[in-house]
FIDO-848441 format. One line per 8 residues: their letters; for each residue x, y, z of C-alpha. Coordinates in nm, 4 decimals. Layout:
REM FIDO-848441
a) X/Y/Z  ... .
REM end
This chain:
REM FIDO-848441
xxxxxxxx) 11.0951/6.8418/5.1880  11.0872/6.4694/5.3216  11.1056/6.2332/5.0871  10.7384/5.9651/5.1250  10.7067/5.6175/5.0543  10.6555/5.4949/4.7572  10.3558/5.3150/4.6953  10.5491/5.0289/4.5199 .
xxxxxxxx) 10.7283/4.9602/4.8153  10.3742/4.9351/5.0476  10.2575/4.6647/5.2392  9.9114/4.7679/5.3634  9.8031/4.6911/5.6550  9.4297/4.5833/5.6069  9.3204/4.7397/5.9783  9.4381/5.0704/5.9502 .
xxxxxxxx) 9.2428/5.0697/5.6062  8.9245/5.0159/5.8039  9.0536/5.2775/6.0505  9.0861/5.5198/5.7165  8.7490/5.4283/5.6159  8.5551/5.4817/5.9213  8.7471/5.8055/6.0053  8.5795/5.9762/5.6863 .
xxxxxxxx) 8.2780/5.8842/5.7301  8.2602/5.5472/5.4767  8.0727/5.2631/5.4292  8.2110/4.9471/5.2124  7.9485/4.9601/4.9938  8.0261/5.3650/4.9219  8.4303/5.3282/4.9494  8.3612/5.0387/4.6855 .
xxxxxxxx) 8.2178/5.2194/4.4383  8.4491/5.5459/4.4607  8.7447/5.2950/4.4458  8.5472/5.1330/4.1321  8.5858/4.7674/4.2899  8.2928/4.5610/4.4009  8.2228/4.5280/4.7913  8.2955/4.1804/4.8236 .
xxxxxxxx) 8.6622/4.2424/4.6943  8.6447/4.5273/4.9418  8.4837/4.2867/5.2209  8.8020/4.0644/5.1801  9.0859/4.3228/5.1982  8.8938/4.4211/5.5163  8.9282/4.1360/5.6942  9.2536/3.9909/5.5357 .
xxxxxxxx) 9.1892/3.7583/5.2972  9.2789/3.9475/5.0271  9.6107/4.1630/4.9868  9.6471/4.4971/4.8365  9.9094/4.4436/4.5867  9.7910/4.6672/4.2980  9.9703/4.9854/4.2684  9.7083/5.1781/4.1187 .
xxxxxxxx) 9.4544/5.0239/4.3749  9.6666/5.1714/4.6740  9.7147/5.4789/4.4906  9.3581/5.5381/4.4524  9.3096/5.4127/4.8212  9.5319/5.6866/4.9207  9.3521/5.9982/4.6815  8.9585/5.9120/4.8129 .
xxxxxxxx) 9.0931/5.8772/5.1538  9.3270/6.1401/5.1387  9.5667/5.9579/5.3662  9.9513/5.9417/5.2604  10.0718/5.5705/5.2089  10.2213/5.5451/5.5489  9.9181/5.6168/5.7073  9.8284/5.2410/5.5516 .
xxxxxxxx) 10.1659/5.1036/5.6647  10.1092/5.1095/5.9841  10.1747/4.8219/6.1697  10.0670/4.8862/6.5515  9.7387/4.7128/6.6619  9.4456/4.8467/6.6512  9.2554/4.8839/6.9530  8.8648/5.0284/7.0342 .
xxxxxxxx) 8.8545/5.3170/7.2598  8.7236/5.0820/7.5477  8.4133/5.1698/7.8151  8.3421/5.4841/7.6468  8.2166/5.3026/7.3526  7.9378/5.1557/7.5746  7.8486/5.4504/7.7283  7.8064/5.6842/7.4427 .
xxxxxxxx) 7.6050/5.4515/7.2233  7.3970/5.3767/7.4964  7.3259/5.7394/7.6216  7.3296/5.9282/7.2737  7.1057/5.8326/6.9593  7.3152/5.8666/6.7389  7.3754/5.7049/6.4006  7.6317/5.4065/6.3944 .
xxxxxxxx) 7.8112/5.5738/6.0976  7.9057/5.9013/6.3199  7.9799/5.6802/6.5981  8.2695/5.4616/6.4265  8.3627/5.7733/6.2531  8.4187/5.9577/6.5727  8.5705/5.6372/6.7348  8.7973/5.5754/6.4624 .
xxxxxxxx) 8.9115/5.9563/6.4858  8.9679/5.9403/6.8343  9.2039/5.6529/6.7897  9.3913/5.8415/6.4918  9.4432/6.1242/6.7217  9.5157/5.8948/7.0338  9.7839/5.7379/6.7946  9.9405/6.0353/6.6828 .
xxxxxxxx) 9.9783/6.1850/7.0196  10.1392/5.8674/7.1387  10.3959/5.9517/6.8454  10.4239/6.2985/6.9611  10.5015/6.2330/7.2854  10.7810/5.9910/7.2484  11.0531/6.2822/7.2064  10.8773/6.4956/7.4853 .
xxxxxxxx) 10.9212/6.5129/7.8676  10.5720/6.4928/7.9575  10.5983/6.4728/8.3895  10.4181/6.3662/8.6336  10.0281/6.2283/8.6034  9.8460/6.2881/8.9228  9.5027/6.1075/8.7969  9.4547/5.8355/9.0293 .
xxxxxxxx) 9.2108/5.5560/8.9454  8.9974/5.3888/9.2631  8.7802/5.1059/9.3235  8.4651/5.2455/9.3647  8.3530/4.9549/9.5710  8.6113/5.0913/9.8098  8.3860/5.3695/9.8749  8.0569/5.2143/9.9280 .
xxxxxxxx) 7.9338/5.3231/9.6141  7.9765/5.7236/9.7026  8.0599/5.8807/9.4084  8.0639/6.1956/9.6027  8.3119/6.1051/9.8373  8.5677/6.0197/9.5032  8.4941/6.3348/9.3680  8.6027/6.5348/9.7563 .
xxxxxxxx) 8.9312/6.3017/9.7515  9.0129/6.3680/9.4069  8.9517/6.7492/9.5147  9.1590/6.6947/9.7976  9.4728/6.5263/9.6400  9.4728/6.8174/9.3296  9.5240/7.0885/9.6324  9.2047/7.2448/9.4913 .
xxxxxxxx) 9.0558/7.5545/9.6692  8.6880/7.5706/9.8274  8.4002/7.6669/9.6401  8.3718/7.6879/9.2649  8.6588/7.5358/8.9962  8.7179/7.8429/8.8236  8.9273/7.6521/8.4608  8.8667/7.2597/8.4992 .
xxxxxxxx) 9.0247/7.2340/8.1319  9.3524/7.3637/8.3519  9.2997/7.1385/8.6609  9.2557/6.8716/8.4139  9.5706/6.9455/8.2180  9.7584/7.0248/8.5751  9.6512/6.6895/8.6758  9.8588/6.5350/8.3577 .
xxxxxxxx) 9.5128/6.4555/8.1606  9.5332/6.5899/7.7862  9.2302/6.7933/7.7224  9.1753/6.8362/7.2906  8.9804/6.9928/7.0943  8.7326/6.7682/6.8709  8.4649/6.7996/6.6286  8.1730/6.5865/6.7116 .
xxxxxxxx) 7.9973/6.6752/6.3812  7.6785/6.6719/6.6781  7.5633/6.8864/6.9234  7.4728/6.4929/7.1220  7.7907/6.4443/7.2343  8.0519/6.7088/7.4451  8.3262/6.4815/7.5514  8.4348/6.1392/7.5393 .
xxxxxxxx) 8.7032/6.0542/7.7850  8.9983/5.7463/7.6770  9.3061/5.6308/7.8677  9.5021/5.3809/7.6226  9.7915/5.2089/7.7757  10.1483/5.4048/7.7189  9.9332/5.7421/7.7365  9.8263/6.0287/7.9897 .
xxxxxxxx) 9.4265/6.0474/8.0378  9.2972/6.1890/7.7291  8.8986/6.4294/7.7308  8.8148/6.5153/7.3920  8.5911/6.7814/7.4088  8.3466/6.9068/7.1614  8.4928/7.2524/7.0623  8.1446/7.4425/6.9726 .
xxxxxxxx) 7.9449/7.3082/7.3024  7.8512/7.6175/7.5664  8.1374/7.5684/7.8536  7.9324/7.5376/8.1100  7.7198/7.2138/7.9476  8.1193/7.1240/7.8759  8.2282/7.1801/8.2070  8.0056/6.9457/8.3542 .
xxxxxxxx) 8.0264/6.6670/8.1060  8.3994/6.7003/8.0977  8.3854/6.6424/8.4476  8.1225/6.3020/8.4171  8.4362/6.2084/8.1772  8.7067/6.2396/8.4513  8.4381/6.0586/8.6736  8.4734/5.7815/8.4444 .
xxxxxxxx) 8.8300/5.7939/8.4570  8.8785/5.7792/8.8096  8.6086/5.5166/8.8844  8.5594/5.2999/8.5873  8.7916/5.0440/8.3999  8.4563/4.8380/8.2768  8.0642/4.9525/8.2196  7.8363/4.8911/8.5570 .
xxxxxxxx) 7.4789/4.9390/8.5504  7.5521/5.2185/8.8298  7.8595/5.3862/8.5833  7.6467/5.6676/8.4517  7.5287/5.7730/8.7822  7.8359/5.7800/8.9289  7.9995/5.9467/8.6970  7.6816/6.2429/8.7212 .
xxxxxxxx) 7.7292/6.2379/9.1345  8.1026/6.2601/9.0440  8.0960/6.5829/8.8256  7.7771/6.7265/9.0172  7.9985/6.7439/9.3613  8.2958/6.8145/9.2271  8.1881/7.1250/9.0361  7.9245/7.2086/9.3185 .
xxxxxxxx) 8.0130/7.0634/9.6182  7.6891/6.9705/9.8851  7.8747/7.1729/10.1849  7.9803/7.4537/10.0224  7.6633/7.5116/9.7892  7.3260/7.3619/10.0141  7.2518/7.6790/10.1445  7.2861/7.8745/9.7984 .
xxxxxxxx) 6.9849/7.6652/9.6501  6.6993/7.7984/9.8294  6.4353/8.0510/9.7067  6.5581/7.9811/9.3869  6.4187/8.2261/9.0874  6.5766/8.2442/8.7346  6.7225/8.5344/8.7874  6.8930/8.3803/9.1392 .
xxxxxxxx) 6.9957/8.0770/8.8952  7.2075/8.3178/8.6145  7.3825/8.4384/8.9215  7.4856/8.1637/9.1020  7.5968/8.0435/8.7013  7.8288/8.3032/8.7146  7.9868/8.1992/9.0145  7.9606/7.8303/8.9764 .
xxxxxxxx) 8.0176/7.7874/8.6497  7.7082/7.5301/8.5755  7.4187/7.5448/8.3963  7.1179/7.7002/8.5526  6.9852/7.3587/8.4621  7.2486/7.1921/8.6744  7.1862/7.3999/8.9827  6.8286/7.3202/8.9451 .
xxxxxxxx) 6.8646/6.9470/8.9139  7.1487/7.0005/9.2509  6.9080/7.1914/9.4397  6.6447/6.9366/9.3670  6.9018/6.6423/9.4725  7.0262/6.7985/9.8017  6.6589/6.8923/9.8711  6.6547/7.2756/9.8878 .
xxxxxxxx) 6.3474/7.2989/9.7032  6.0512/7.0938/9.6398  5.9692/6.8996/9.3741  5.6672/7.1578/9.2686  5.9165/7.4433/9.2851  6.1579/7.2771/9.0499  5.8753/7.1958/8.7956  5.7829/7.5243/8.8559 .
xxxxxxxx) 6.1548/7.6538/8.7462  6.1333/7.3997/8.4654  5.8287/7.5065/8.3507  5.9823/7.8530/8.3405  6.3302/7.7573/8.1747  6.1413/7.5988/7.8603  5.8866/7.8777/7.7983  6.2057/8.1299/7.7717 .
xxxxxxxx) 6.3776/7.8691/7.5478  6.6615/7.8281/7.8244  6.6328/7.4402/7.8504  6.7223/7.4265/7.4910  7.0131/7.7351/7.4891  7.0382/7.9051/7.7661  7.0312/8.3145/7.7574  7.3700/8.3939/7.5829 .
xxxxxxxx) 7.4195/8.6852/7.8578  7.4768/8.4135/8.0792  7.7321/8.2408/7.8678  8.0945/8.1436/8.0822  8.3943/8.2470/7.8485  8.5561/7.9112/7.7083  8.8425/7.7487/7.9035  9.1240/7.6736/7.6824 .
xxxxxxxx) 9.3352/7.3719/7.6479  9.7156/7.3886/7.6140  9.9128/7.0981/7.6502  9.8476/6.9951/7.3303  9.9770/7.2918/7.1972  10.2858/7.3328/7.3500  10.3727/6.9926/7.2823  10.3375/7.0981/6.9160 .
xxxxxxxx) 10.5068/7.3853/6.9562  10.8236/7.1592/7.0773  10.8069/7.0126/6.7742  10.7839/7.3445/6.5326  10.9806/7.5789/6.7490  11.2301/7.3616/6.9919  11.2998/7.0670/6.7419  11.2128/7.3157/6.4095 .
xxxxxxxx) 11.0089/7.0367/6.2346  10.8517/7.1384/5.9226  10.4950/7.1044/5.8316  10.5616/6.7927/5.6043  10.7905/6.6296/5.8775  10.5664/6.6569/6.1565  10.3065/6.5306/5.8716  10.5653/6.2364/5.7937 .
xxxxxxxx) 10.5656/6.1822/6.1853  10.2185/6.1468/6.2450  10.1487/5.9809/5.8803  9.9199/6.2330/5.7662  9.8961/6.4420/5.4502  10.0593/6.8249/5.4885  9.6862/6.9821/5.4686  9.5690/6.7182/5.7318 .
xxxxxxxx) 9.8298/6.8185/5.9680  9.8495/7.1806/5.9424  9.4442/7.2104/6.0240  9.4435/6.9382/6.2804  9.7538/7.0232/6.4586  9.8342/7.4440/6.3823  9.5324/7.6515/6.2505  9.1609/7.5548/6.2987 .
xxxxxxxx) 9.0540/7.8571/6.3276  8.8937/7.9140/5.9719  8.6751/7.6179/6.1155  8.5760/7.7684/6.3836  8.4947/8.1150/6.2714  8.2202/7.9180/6.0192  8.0613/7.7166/6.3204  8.0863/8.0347/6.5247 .
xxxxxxxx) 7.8988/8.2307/6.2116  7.6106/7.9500/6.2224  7.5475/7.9576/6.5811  7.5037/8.2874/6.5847  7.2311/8.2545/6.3247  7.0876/7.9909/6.5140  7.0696/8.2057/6.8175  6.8748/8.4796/6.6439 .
xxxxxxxx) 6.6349/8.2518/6.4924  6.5721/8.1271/6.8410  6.5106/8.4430/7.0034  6.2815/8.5299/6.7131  6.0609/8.2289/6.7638  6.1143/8.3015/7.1909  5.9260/8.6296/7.1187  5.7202/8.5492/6.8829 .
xxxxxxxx) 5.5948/8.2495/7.1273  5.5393/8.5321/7.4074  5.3746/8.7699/7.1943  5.1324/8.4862/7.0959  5.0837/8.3381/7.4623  5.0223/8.7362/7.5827  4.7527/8.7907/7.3359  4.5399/8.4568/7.4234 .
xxxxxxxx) 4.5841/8.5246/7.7680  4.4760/8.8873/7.6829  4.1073/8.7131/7.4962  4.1139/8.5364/7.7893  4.0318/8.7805/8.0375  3.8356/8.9715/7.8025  3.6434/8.6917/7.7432  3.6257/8.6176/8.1578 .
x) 3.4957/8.9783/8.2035 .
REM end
């Protein structure tokens, strides 16, 4: 087994302790009191003015964060994930805790991969930014070049996770800890285009976020009072483009919408909102499908025999696989690599699956409960319109 650091011989670097803190969740005050300190002492190390020398003080650093003493050694800058910060605490309402947490995460991870792929041939990334300004403001017309220059077929994208990952974007798995958020998109410098994607969200909700986040990529190095749009006109025609779908939208019925879903791989939602956009049906008719969609439930969870099987990412794990089966790196020295403990790395980076299975066993219960109160809701609306007509007659 590799040999670790010792903590004698540790200088800590007072960022990456913040990093630590944030990426489980912490406040000062709470990380204070586990680490039986007060929180101005805390406050100080924070920001610098204060040094960690105290052995038993970076031990105990290390046990309630449950990060090796590397991890704390670090010494590469620590950077903010950049426009997607804006975005997501703008659009989501979501508590400031979960967002550093998540942020801080996604740097860890960002970080690690950088490590990773140091000692990997990684090719060619054909993700190519443009000045939206170029383009008059037509987010469509970004999303048919960036079509165009992948070689992609007409009609629907049948895996965008692969075009993605063909493209030279990374596309991992994350856990949002909240249903708010399905992707978050970051390009550091030094790395490929990264999409973190929240790995219990429905694919095709996914599929079309995912695609808002590669919007963002293309379009966007800084936040514009038009980003978010764009980035929506973006995904909308490049999942469903106007010439190839216009003439699918009209007469729509929900049972016209879970077929076309199968096909396009969107959200009946999405091809409602589309077919409202390209004007294929009228305002009434879409309130009228609306309407419809949250008596059944569907605007909340869509039927589950409608459900698009997931699309898999795996780039990131054949680059692990480099490392355990080309390079034959143990557990604890791809854990030394990345500066994480052994248990850290083998459920972030070989087996999540026990993880999954448990969300997978909730949702499940979830659904039930929903379809419970879906026909319990009919039976109830059935029997006053029932006393209704009775009453009439």
């Amino acid at each position: 087994m590799e040999t670790r650091m010792n903590v004698s011989d540790a200088i800590f670097n007072y960022e990456m302790l913040v990093v630590g803190r944030e990426s489980r969740g912490l406040s000062q005050k709470e990380l204070a009191t586990k680490l039986n300190i007060s929180a101005a002492q805390l406050s100080r190390i924070e920001v610098g003015l204060r040094s960690v020398k105290d052995n038993e003080l970076k031990q105990n650093i290390c046990d309630v964060l449950k990060y090796p003493i590397e991890f704390f050694s670090q010494s590469q800058p620590v950077y903010g994930i950049g426009v997607s910060e804006l975005f997501h605490r703008k659009r989501h309402n979501i508590s400031d805790r979960l967002l550093n947490k998540i942020y801080a995460q996604i740097y860890l991870r960002s970080t690690e991969l950088g490590k990773l792929l140091r000692s990997v041939d990684f090719g060619d990334i054909n993700i190519r930014p443009v000045d939206i300004n170029d383009f008059d403001d037509d987010a469509s017309e970004v999303a048919r070049l960036t079509r165009v220059s992948w070689k992609l077929p007409h009609g629907a994208i049948r895996n965008l996770v692969s075009d993605i990952e063909n493209a030279g974007g990374i596309v991992i798995p994350f856990d949002f800890e909240t249903r708010n958020i399905d992707a978050i998109s970051h390009w550091q410098r030094g790395l490929p285009p990264l999409f973190f994607i929240n790995m219990f969200s429905p694919t095709d909700r996914l599929r079309f976020t995912l695609c808002h986040e590669l919007g963002h990529i293309v379009m966007h190095r800084t936040a514009e009072p038009n980003s978010e749009r764009q980035a929506d006109e973006f995904a909308a025609e490049f999942l469903m483009p106007a010439k190839e779908i216009k003439t699918e939208l009209s007469d729509l019925t929900l049972q016209k919408l879970a077929f076309l879903k199968q096909y396009w791989k969107v959200s009946m939602a999405s091809l409602i909102k589309r077919a409202t956009d390209l004007q294929q049906i009228t305002p009434r008719h879409a309130r009228t499908l609306w309407m419809q969609m949250g008596r059944l439930g569907y605007r909340t969870r869509e039927p589950i025999e409608t459900d698009i099987p997931a699309e898999k990412p795996i780039l990131l794990r054949n680059i692990i696989e480099s490392y355990t089966h080309d390079m034959n790196y143990s557990i604890p020295e791809l854990g030394k690599l990345l500066c994480l403990t052994d248990a850290e790395t083998y459920n972030l980076y070989i087996d999540n699956k026990q993880l999954i299975r448990e969300k997978e066993k909730k949702d499940v219960i979830k659904e039930a409960l929903r379809i419970i109160r879906a026909s319990q809701e009919e039976k109830i609306n059935h029997e006053f319109e029932n006393k209704n007509e009775q009453n009439a007659n």
